[in-house]
Backbone as JSON Lines, residues from 0, in Angstrom:
{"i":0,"aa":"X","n":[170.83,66.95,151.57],"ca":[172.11,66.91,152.21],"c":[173.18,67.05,151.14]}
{"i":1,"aa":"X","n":[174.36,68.3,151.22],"ca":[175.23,68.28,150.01],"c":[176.66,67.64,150.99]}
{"i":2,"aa":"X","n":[177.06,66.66,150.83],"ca":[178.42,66.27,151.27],"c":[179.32,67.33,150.25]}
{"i":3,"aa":"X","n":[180.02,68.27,151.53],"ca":[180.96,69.7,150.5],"c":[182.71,69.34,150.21]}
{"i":4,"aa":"X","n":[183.27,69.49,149.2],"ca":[184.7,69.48,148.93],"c":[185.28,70.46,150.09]}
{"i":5,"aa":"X","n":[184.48,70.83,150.23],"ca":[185.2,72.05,151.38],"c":[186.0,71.84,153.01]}
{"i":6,"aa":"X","n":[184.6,70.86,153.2],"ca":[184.73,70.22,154.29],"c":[186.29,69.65,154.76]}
{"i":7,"aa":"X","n":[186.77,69.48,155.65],"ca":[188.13,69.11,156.23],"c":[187.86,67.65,156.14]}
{"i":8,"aa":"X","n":[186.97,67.17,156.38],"ca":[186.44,65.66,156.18],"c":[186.79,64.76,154.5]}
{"i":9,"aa":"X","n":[186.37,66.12,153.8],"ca":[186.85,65.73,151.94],"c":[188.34,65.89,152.13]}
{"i":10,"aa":"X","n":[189.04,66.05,152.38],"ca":[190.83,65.71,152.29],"c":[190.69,64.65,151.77]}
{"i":11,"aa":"X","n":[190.05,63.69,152.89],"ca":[190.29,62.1,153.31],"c":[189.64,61.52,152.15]}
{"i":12,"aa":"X","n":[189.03,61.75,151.42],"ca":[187.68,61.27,150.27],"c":[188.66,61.92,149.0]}
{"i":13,"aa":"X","n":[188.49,60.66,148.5],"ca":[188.78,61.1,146.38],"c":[187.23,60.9,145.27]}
{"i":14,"aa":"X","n":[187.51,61.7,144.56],"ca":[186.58,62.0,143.51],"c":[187.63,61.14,142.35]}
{"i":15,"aa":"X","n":[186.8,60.38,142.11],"ca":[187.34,59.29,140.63],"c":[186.46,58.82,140.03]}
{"i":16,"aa":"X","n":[187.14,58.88,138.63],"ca":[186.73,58.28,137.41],"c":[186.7,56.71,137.21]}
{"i":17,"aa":"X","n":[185.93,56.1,138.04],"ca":[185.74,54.32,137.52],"c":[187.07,54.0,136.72]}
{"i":18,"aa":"X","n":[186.33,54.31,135.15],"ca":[187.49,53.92,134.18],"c":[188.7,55.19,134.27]}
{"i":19,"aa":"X","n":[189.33,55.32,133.82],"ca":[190.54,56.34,133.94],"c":[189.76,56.92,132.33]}
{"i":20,"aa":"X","n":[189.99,57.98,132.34],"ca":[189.93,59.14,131.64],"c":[190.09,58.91,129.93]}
{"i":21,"aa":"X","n":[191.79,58.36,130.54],"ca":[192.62,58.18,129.15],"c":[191.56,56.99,128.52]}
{"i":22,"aa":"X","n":[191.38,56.24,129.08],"ca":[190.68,54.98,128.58],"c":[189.42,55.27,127.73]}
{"i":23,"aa":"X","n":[188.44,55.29,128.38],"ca":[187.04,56.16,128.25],"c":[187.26,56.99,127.04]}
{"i":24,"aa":"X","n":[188.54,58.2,126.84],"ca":[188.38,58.7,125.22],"c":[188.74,57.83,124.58]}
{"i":25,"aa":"X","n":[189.57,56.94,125.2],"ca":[190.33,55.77,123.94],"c":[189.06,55.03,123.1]}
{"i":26,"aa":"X","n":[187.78,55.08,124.08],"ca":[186.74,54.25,123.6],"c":[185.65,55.37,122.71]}
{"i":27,"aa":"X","n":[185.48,56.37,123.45],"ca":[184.33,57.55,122.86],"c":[184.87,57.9,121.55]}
{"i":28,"aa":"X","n":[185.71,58.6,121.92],"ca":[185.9,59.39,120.8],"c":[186.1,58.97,119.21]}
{"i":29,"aa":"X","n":[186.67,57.87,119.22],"ca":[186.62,56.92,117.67],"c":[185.38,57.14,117.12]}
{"i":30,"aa":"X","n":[184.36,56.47,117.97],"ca":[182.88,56.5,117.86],"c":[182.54,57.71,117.81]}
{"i":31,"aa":"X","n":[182.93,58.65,118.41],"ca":[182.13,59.77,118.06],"c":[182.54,60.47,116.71]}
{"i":32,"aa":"X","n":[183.92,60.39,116.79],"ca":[184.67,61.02,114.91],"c":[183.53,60.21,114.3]}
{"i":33,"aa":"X","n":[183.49,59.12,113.98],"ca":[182.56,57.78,112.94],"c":[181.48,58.59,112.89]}
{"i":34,"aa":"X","n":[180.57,59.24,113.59],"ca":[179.52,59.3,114.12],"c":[178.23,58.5,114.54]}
{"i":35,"aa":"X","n":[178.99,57.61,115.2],"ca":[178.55,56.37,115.78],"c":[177.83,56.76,117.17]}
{"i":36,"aa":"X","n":[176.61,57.66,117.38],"ca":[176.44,59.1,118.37],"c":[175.86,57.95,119.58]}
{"i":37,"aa":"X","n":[174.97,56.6,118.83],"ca":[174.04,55.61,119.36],"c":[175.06,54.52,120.71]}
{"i":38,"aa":"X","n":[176.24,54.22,119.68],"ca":[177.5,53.45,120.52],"c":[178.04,54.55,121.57]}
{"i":39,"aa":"X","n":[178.12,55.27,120.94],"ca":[178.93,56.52,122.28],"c":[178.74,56.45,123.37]}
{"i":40,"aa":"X","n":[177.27,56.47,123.12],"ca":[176.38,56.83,124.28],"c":[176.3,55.24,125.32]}
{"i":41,"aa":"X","n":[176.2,54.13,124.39],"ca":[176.27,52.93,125.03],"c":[177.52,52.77,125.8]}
{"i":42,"aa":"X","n":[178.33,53.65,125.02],"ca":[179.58,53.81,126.34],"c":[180.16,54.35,127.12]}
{"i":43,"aa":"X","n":[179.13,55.77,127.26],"ca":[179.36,56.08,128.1],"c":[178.54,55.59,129.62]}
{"i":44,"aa":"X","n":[176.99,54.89,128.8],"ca":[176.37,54.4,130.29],"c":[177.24,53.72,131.15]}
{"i":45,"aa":"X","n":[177.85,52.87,130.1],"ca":[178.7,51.28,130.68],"c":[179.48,51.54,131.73]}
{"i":46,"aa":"X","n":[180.39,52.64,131.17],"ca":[181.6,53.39,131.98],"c":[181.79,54.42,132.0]}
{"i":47,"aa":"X","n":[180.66,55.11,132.18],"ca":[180.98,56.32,132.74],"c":[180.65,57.02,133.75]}
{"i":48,"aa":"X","n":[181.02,56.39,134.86],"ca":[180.5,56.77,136.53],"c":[182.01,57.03,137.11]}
{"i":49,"aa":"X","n":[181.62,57.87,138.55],"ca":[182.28,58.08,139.58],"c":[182.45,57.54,140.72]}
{"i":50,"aa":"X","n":[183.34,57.64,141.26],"ca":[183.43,56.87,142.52],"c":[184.13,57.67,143.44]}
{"i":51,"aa":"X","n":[183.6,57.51,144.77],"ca":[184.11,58.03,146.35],"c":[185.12,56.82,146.65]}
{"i":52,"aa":"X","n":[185.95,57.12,146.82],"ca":[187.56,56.36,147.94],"c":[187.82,57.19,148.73]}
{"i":53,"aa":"X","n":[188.64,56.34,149.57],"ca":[189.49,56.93,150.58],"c":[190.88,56.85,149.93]}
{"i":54,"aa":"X","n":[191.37,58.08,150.95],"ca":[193.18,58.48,149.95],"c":[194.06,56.74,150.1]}
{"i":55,"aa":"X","n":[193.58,56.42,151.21],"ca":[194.83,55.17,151.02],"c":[194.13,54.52,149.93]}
{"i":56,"aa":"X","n":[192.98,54.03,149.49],"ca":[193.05,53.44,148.69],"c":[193.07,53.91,147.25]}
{"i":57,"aa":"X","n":[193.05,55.47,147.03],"ca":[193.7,56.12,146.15],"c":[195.22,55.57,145.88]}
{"i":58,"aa":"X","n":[196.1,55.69,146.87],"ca":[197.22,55.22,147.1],"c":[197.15,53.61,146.54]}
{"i":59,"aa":"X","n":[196.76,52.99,146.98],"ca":[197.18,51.47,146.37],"c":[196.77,51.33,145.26]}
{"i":60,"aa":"X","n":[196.04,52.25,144.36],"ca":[195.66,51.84,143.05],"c":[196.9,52.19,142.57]}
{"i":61,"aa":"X","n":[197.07,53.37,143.03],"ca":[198.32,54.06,142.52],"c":[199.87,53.04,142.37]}
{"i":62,"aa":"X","n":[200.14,52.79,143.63],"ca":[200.97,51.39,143.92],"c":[201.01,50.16,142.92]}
{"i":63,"aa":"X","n":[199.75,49.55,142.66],"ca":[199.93,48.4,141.99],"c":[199.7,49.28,140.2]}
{"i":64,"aa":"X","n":[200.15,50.1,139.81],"ca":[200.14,50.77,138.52],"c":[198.79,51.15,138.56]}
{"i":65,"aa":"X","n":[197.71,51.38,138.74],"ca":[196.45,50.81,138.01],"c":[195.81,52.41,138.08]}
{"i":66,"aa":"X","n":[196.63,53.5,138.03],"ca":[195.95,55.02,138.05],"c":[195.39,55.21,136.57]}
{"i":67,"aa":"X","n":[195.85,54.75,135.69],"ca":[195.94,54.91,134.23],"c":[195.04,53.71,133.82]}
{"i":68,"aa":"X","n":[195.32,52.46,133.92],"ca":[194.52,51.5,133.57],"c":[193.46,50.91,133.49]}
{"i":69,"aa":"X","n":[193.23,49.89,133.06],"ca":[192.72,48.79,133.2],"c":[192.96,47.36,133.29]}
{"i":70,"aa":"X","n":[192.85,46.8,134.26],"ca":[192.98,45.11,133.87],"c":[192.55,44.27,132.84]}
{"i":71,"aa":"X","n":[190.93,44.69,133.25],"ca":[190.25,44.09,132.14],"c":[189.41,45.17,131.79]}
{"i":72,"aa":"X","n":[189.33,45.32,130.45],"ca":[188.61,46.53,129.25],"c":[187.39,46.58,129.57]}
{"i":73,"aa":"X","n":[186.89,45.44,129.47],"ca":[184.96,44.97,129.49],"c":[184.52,45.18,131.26]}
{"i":74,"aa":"X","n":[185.31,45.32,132.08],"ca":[185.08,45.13,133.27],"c":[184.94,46.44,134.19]}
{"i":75,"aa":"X","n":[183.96,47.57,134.03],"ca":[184.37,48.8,135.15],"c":[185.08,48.66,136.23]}
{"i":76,"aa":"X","n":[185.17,47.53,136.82],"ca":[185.07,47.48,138.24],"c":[186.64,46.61,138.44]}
{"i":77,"aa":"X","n":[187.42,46.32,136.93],"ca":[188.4,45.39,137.18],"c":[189.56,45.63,138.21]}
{"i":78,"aa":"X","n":[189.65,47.25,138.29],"ca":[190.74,48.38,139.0],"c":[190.47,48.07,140.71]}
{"i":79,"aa":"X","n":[189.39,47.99,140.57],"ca":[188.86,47.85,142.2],"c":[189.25,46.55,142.79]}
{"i":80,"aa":"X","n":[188.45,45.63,141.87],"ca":[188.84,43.99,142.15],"c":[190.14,43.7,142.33]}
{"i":81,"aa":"X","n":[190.96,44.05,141.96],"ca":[192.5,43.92,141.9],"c":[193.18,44.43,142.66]}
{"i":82,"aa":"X","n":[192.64,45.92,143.68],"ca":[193.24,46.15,144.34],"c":[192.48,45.86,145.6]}
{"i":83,"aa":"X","n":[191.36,44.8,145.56],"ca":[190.98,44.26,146.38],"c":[189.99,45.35,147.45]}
{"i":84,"aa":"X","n":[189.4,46.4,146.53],"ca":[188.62,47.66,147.46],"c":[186.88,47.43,146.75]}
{"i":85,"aa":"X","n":[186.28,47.4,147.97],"ca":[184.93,47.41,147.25],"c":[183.73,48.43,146.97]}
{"i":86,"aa":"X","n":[183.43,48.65,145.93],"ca":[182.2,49.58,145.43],"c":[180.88,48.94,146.01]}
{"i":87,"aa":"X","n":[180.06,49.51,147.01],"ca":[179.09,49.54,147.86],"c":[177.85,49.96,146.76]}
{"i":88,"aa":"X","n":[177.8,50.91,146.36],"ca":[176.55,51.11,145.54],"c":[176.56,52.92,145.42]}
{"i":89,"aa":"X","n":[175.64,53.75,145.3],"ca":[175.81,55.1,145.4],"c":[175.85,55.93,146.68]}
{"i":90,"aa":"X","n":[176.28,56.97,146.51],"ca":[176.42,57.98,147.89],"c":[174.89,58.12,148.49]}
{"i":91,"aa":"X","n":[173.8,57.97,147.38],"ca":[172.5,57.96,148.01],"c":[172.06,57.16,149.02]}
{"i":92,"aa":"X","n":[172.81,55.78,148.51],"ca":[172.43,54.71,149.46],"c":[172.6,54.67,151.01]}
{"i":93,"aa":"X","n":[173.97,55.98,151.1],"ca":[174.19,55.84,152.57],"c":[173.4,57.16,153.57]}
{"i":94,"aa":"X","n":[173.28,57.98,152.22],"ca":[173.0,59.35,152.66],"c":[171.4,59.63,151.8]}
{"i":95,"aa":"X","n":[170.52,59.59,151.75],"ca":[169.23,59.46,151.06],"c":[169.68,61.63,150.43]}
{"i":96,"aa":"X","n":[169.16,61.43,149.45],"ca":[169.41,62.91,148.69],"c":[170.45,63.38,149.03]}
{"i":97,"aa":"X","n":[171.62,62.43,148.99],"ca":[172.83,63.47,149.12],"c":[173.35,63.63,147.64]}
{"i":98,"aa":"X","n":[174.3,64.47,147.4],"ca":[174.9,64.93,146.13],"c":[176.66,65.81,146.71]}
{"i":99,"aa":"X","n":[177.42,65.61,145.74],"ca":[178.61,65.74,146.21],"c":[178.62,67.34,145.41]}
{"i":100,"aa":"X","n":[179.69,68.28,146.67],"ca":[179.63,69.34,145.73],"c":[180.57,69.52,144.59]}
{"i":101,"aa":"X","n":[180.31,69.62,143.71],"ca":[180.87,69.36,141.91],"c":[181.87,70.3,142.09]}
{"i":102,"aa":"X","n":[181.67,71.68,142.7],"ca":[183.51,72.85,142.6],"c":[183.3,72.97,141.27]}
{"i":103,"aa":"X","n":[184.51,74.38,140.78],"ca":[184.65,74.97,140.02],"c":[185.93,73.81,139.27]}
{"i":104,"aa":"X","n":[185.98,73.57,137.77],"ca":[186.99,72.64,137.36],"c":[187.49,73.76,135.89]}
{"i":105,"aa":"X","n":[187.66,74.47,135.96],"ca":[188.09,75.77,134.88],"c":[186.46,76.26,134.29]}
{"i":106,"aa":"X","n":[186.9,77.2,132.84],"ca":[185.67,77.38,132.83],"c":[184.81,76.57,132.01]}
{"i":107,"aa":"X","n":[184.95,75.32,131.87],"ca":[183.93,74.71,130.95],"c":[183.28,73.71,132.27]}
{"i":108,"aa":"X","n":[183.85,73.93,133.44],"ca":[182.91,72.79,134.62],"c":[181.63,74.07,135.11]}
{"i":109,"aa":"X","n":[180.52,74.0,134.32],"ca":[179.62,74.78,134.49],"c":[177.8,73.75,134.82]}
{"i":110,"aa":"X","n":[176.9,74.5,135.17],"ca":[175.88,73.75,135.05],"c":[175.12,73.47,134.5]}
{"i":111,"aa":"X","n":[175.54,74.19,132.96],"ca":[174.74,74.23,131.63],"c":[175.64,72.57,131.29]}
{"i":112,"aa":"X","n":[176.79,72.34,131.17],"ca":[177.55,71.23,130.87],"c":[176.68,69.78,131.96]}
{"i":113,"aa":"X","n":[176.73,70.37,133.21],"ca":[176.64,69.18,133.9],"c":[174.78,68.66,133.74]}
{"i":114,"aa":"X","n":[173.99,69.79,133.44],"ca":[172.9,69.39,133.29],"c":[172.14,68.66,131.61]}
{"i":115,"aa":"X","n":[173.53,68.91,130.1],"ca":[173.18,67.96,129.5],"c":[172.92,66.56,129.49]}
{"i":116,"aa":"X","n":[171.92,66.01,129.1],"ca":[171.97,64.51,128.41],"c":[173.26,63.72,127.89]}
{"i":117,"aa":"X","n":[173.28,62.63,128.03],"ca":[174.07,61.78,126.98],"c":[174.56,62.04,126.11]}
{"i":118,"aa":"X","n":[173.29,62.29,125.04],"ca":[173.26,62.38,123.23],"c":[174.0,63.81,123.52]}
{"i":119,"aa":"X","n":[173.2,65.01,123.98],"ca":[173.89,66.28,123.92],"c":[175.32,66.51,124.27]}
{"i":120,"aa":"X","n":[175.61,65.74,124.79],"ca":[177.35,65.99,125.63],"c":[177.98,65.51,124.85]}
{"i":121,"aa":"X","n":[177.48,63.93,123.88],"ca":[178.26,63.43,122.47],"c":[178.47,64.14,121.58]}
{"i":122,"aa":"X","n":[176.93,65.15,121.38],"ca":[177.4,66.11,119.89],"c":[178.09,66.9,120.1]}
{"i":123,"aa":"X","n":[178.31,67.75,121.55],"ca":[178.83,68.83,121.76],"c":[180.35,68.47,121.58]}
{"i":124,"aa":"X","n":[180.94,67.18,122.18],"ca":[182.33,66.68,122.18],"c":[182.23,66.69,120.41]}
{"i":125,"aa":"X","n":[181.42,65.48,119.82],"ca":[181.68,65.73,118.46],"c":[181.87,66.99,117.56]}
{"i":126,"aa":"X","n":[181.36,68.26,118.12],"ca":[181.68,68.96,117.29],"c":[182.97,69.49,117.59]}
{"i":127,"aa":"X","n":[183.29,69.2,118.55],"ca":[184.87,69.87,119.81],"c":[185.55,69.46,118.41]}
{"i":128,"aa":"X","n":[185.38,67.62,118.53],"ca":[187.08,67.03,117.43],"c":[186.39,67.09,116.35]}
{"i":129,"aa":"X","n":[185.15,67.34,115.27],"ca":[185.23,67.35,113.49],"c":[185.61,68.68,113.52]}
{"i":130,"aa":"X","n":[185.03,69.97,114.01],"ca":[185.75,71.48,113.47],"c":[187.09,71.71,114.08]}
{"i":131,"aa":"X","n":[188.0,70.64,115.15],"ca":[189.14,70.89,115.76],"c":[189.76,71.94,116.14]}
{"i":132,"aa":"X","n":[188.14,72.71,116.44],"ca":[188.99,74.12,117.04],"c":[189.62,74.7,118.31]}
{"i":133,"aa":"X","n":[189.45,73.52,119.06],"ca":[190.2,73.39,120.29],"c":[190.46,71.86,120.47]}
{"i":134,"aa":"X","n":[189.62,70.58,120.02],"ca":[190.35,68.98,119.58],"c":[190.16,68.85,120.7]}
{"i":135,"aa":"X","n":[190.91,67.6,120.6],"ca":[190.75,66.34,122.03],"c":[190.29,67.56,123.26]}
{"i":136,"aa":"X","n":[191.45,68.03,123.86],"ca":[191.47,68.91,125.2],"c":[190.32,69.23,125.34]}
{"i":137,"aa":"X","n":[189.36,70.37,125.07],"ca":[188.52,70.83,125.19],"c":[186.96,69.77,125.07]}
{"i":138,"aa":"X","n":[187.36,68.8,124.06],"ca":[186.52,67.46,124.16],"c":[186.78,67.03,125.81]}
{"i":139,"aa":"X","n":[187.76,66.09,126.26],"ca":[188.02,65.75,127.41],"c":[187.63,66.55,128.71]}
{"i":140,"aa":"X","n":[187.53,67.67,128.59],"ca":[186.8,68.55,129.59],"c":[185.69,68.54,129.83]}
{"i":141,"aa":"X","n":[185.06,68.97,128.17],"ca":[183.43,68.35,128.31],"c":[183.13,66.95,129.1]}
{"i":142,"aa":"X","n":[183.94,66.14,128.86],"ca":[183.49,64.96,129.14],"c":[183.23,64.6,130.73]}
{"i":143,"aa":"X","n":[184.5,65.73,131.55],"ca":[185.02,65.33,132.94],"c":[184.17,66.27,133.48]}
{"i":144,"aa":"X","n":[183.87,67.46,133.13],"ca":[182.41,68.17,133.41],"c":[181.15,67.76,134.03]}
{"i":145,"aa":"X","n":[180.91,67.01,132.89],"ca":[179.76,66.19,132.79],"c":[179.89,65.32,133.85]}
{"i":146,"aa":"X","n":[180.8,64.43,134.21],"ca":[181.04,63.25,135.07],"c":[180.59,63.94,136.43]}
{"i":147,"aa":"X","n":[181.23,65.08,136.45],"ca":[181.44,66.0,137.63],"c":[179.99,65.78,138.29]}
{"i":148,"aa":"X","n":[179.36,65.78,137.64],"ca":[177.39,65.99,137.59],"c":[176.52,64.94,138.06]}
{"i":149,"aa":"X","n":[176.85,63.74,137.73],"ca":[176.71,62.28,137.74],"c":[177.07,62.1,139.46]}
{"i":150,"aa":"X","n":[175.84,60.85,139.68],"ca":[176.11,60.61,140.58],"c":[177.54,59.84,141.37]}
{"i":151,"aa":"X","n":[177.72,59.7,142.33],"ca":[178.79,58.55,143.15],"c":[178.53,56.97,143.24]}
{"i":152,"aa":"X","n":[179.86,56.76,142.99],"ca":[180.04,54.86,143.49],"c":[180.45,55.44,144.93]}
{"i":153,"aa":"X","n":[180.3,54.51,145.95],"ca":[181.19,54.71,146.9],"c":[181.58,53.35,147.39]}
{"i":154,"aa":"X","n":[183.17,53.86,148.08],"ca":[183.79,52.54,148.41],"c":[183.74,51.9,149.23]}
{"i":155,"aa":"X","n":[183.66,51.04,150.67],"ca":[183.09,50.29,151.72],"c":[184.06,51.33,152.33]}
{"i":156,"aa":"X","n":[185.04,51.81,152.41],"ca":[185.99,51.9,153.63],"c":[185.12,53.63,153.41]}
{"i":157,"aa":"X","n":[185.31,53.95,152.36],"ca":[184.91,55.69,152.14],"c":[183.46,55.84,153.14]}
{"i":158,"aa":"X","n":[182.29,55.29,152.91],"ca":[181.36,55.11,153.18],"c":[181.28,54.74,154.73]}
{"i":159,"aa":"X","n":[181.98,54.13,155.08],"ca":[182.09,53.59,156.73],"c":[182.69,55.2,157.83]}
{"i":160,"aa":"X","n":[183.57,55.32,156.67],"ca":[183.99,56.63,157.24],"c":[183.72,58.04,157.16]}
{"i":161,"aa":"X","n":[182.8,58.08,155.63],"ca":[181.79,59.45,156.05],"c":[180.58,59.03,157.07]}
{"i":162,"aa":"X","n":[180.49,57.87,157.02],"ca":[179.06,57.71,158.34],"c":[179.96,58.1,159.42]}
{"i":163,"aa":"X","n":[180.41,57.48,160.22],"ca":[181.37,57.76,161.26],"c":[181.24,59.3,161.55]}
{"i":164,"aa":"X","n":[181.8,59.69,160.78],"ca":[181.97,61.47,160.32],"c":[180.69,62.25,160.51]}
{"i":165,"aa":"X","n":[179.65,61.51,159.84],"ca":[178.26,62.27,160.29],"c":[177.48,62.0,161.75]}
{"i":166,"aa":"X","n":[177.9,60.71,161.65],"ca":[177.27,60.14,163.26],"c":[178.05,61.09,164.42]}
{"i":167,"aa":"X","n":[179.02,61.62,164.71],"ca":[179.91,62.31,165.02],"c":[179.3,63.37,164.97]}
{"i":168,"aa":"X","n":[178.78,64.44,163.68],"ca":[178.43,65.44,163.31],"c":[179.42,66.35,162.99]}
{"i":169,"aa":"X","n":[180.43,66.06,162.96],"ca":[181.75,66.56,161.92],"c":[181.49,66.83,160.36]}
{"i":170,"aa":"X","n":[180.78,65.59,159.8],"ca":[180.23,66.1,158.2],"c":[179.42,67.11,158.16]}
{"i":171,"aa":"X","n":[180.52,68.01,157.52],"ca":[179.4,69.34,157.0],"c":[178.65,69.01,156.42]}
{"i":172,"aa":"X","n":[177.04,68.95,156.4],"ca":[176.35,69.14,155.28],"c":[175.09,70.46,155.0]}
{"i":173,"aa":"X","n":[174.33,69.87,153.97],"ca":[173.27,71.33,153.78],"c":[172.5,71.24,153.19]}
């Protein structure tokens, strides 16, 4: 089953980054200049997932500041807690073999990117910022690529309402 961006149903559904973006390089990339390739990677397991919302609660993260942030550093989940929205577990859980469709994100959101490893997506960013021939930017792409690939958190309200949607038979899937 592919739950599609295409679908009129995905309006209502956001594709997000757990931690915010900015954060996540604030943490990788030090480690990866160092070549600290072992920590990288420990951080990207920690925090580096996606999550399904619904737009309003896109909206209230947005509201109480928290698009950019974090509350608490050590905490993936501090953004959620705070705005009082809950992470259910993965999109599998509701949908057995589902997978979200990833879309075109310029040309480095490819499936050679989304099908590296950990370690491989660290060296490849590492070599992005030591030869700086395109630096951060082109690092940060790799990175959101990759995410692209990775499975879903999903949120109680998101999840209530793609079931709804399929029970219905409105969710495109395939």
């Amino acid at each position: 089953m592919v739950i599609t961006k295409a679908s009129s149903i995905m309006r209502d559904i956001r594709r997000e980054h757990i931690v915010p973006m900015n954060v996540l390089e604030g943490k990788l990339f030090p480690l990866i200049e160092q070549g600290n390739l072992l920590e990288a990677e420990q951080i990207l397991i920690q925090f580096g997932d996606m999550a399904l919302i619904t737009r309003e609660e896109d909206e209230k993260l947005n509201q109480l500041g928290l698009r950019d942030t974090m509350p608490d550093p050590n905490d993936q989940n501090s953004r959620y807690s705070r705005a009082g929205i809950n992470l259910i577990g993965k999109v599998s859980t509701l949908f057995p073999n589902s997978k979200i469709n990833r879309g075109g994100r310029g040309r480095l959101c490819c499936r050679d990117i989304q099908k590296m490893n950990r370690i491989e997506l660290i060296r490849a960013i590492r070599y992005h910022l030591k030869h700086k021939v395109t630096g951060r930017p082109v690092a940060g792409e790799l990175l959101r690529s990759w995410q692209l690939g990775q499975d879903y958190f999903i949120s109680e309200e998101a999840g209530r309402f793609l079931m709804v949607q399929h029970q219905k038979g409105s969710l495109r899937v395939r």
